[in-house]
N, C-alpha and C positions, 0 to 999 in steps of 0.2 A: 868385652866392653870397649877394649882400645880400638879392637877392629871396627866397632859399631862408627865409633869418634870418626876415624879417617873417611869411612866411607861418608858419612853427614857432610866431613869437609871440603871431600873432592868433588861434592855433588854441589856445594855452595861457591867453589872454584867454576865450576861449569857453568853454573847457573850467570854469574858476575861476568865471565867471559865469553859469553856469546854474543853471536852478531846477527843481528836484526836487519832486513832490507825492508824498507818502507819506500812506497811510489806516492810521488808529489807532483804536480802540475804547476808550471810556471812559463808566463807568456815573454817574451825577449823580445823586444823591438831589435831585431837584427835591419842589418843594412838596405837588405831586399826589402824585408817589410818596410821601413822606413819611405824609401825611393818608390813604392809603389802605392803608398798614401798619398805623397807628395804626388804621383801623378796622378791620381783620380779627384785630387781636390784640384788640379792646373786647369787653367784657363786655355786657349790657345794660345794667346801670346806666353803666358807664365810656359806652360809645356814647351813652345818654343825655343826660350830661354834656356828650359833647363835642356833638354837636348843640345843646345849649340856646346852646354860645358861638358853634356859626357864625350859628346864628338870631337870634343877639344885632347880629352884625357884618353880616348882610345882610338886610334888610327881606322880598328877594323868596324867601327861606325860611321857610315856614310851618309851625311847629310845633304840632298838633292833640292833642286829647285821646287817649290809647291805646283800646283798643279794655276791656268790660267783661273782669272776670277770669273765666280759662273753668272754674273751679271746682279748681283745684290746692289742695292747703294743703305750706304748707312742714315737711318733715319731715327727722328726720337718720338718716342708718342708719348703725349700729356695728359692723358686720359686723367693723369692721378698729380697733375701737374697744380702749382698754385695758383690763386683766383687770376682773373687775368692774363692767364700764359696759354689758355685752350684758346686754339684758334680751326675749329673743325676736324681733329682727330689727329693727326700727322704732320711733325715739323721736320723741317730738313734740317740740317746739322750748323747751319747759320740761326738756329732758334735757340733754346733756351739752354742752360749750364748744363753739367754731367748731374747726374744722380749722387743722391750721398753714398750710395755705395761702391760706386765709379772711380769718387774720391779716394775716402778712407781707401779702397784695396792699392790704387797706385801711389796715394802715399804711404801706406805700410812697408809697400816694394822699397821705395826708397830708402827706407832705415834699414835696411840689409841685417833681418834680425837674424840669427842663428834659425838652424831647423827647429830644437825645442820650444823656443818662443815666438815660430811662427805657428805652429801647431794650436798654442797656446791663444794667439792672437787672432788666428782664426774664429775661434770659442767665442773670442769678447766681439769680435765682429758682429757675430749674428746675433748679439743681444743689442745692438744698436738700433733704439727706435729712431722714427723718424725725426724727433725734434732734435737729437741726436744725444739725448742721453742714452744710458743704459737701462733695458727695461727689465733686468735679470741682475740680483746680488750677484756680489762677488763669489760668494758660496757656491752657488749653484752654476757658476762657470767654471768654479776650479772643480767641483766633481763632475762635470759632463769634457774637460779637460783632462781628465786625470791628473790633475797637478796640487800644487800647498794653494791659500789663498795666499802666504805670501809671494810665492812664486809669481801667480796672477798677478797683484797687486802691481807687483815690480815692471810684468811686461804695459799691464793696464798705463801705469805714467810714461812708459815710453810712445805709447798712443794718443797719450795725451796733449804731445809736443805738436800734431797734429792741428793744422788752419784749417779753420776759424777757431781760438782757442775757445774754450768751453766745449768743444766734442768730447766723449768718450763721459762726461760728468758722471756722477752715482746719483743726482740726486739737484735740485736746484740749487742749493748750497752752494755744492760742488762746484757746479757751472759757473756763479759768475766769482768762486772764486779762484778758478784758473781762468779768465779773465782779468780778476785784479792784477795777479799776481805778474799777467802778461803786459798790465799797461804800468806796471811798477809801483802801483797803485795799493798790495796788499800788505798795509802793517800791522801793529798789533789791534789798534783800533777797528779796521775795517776788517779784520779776522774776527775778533768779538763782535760785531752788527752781524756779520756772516751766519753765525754761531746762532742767533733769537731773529730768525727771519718775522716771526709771527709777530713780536713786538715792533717788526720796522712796519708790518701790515696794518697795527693796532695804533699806528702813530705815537707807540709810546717813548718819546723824545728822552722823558726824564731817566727811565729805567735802562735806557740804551746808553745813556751819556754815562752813571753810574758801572756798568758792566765794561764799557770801552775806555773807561778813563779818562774821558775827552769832556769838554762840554757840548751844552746843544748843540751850537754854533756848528763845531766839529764835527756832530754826527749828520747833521743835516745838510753839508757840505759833502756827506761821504755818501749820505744814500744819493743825493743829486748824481753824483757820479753811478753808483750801483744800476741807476735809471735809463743809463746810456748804454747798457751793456744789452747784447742780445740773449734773453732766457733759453730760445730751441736756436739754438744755430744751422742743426741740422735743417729747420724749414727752408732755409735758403735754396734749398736744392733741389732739384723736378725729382717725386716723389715715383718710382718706379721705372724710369727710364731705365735705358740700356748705355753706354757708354758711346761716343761718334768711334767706333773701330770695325774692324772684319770682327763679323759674328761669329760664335762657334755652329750655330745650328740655322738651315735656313730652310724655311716651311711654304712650298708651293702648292699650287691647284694641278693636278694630275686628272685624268681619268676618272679615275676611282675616288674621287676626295681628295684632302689635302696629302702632303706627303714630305716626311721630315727627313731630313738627310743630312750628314755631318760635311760643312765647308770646307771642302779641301785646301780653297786657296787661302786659309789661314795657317793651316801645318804644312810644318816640310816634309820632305819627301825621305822616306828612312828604307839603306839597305846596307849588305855586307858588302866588305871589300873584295874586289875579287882578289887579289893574293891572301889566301889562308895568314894567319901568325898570333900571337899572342894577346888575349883579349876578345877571342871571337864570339866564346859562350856566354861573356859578358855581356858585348853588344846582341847578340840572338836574346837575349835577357832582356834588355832595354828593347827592344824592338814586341818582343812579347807583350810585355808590360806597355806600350801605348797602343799596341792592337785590342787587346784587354779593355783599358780607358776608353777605347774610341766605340764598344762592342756597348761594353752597360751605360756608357752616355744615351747611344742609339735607345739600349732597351726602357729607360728611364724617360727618354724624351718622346719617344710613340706611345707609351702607356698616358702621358701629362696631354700630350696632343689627343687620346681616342677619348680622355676624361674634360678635353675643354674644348670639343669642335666648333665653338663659335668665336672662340678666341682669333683665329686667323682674320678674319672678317670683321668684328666687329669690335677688335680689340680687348681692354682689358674688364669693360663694359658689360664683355658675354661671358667673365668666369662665374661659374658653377663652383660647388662648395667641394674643397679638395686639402687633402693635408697630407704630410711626409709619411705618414705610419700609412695612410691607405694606398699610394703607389709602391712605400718600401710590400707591405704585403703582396701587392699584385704583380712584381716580378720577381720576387723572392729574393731580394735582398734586404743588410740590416738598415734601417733607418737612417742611424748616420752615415751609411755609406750613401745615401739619396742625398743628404744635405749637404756631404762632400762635393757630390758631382755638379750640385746645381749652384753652390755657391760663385761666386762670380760668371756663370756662363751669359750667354745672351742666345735668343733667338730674333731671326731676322722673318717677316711678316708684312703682309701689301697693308694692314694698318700701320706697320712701325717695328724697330728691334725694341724687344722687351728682354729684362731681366726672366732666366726661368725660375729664379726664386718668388717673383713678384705673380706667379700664377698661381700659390697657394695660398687658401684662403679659408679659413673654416667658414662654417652659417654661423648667420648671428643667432638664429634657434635654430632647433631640430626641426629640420624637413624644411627651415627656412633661406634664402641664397645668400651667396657669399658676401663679407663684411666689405672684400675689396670692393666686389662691383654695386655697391652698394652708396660707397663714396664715389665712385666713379659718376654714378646718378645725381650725387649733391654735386658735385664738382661743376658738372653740366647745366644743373640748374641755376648755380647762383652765375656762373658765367652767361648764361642768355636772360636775368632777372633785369628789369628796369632798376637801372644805376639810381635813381632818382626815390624809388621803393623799393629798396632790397626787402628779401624774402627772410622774418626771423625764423627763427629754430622751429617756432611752432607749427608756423606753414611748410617751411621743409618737411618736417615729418610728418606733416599732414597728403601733402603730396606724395612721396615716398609711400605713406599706408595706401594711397588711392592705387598704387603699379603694383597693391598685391604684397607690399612690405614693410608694415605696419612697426613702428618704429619708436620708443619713448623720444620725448624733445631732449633728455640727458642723454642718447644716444648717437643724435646729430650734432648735439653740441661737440661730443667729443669726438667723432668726424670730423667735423670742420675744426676741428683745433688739429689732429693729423695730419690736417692737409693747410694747415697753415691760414686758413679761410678766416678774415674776423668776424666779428659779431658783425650782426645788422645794423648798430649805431654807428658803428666805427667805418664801414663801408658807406653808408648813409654819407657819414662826413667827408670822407674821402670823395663819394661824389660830388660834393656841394663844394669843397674846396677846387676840385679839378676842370670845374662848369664854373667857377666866379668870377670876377672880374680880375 
């Protein structure tokens, strides 16, 4: 019986003291990875930049002169520009602003965020529509970020600080109320009108002055002010342009068709030192790592050029329905590693340099063409329309159905609000004011 006892208990000794090995999986952003995101989302100029700092910190990285410029000029095309600023397809770089996206990225440069919250700031980037809100919660930026929404949040107000203030908004609220608060204008009263935009829409004076504390007087003093503020800031800006700089990509007529080729004379020129010494594998590392960058840009940008051949030509006018999961499939890579690459690039074109993010476009139906060039055709239209009779929404999309793309009037109206185009009374008037005495 006692022998029974011990054996039970050395078996429960055993059993308490054994060691288990379990395999787990866990992703590290190590340093390498780190530095090789940061290069496949650079620009040329950004990639430039960061190469002068590893060639700064490692001797045996040798940064060399670019190669001559192979005869580009920088130009803008306003295919997608606002009413009034199309003047035949192609402007030289004495024409119209930067793009809103030209902006935002070289002002983001400037706030010199940390690597995490540029990552981060990235995300919120590409959820900036044109009028320059944000067309994507905060949510669904901090999971496509992998980050908190507070985290987000916190980088999102540093963008904020960003001219014209009201960029980066969540919401029209939002917008003019980081305008108020810019023209020193945001107290507690105009925080409350802020708060029941629908009753400042409803004109309801009495119920505004109750909630804001103020009287009428007060409140009607404050929307006068809310009136002056710009609702889409973002419109301000030529709607797809490319930035006045060396392009990363630049797309000629060859033999055989077009043919896309990466601008030398925007990167420098990278090799080793010729005396061997410490830091060599490093710099063969970074030299890797922009051969890499320069390899799937190329693969990414000939599959975008064999899916938009009339892009070259006819500008932004001739894209065909195309979106980030159908090229990430077609050369086999992940999705967001497409949106990395094309995020700020540009490609250079005898229509004009174009943004390569500004070439995807879904259909507005199935089997039907792209929503961009679609506005690209309003665009066109209301700029050659007799100033004297503009063309409303209805005939727009009466027009439009007649090329074959048949189109609700709710869906040109929100076009032309995209594209910053007014109604037909308000250009009406703007005629008749500009033609008067």
């Amino acid at each position: 019986m006692r022998g029974a006892r011990a054996a039970a208990s050395l078996a429960h000794m055993k059993a308490r003291a054994r060691i288990t090995i379990a395999q787990t999986q866990r992703l590290s952003l190590n340093t390498s990875l780190t530095a090789a995101i940061s290069v496949l989302r650079a620009d040329a100029a950004g990639l430039s930049a960061w190469l002068e700092e590893q060639a700064a910190a490692n001797p045996q990285l040798v940064i060399g002169k670019p190669p001559a410029p192979q005869g580009w000029r920088p130009r803008w095309n306003d295919a997608l520009a606002r009413m009034g600023s199309i003047a035949g397809g192609v402007e030289t770089a004495e024409g119209p602003g930067p793009s809103l996206s030209a902006h935002v990225l070289t002002e983001t440069a400037r706030l010199r965020l940390p690597p995490r919250e540029q990552e981060i700031a990235a995300r919120i980037i590409e959820a900036l529509a044109p009028s320059g809100w944000l067309e994507r919660p905060l949510a669904a930026i901090a999971t496509s970020a992998g980050a908190g929404v507070v985290e987000v949040a916190a980088v999102l107000e540093r963008l904020q600080q960003i001219e014209p203030p009201g960029l980066f908004a969540r919401d029209l609220a939002d917008c003019l109320r980081l305008q108020a608060r810019e023209a020193g204008e945001l107290d507690a009263a105009m925080a409350a009108i802020l708060s029941h935009l629908p009753l400042v829409a409803s004109g309801d004076l009495r119920s505004l002055a109750a909630l804001a504390g103020v009287n009428e007087a007060g409140v009607s003093e404050r929307i006068r002010r809310l009136r002056r503020y710009d609702p889409k800031p973002g419109a301000a800006f030529a709607q797809g342009a490319a930035p006045v700089s060396e392009p990363d990509l630049i797309v000629r007529r060859g033999t055989e068709g077009y043919e896309i080729s990466l601008n030398r004379s925007s990167l420098p020129a990278l090799k080793l030192a010729d005396m061997p010494g410490e830091g060599r594998s490093a710099a063969r590392e970074v030299i890797r790592l922009v051969e890499g960058r320069n390899a799937t840009l190329l693969r990414i940008a000939a599959e975008i050029l064999r899916r938009q051949p009339t892009v070259p030509a006819h500008g932004l006018g001739g894209l065909a329905p195309m979106t980030m999961s159908d090229v990430a499939a077609a050369v086999g890579l992940h999705q967001s590693t497409v949106s990395r690459m094309v995020a700020g690039t540009s490609v250079d074109t005898e229509r004009g340099t174009f943004w390569l993010r500004a070439m995807f476009s879904p259909a507005v139906r199935r089997g039907g063409p792209a929503g961009a060039a679609l506005r690209d055709a309003l665009a066109q239209m209301v700029a050659a329309e007799d100033a004297g009779r503009p063309l409303s929404d209805d005939e727009l999309a009466r027009a439009l159905s007649g090329a074959g793309a048949p189109l609700a009037r709710r869906t040109v109206a929100k076009y032309r609000d995209m594209l910053g185009i007014p109604p037909a009374f308000r250009r009406r008037r703007a005629a008749g004011g500009a033609n008067g005495p």
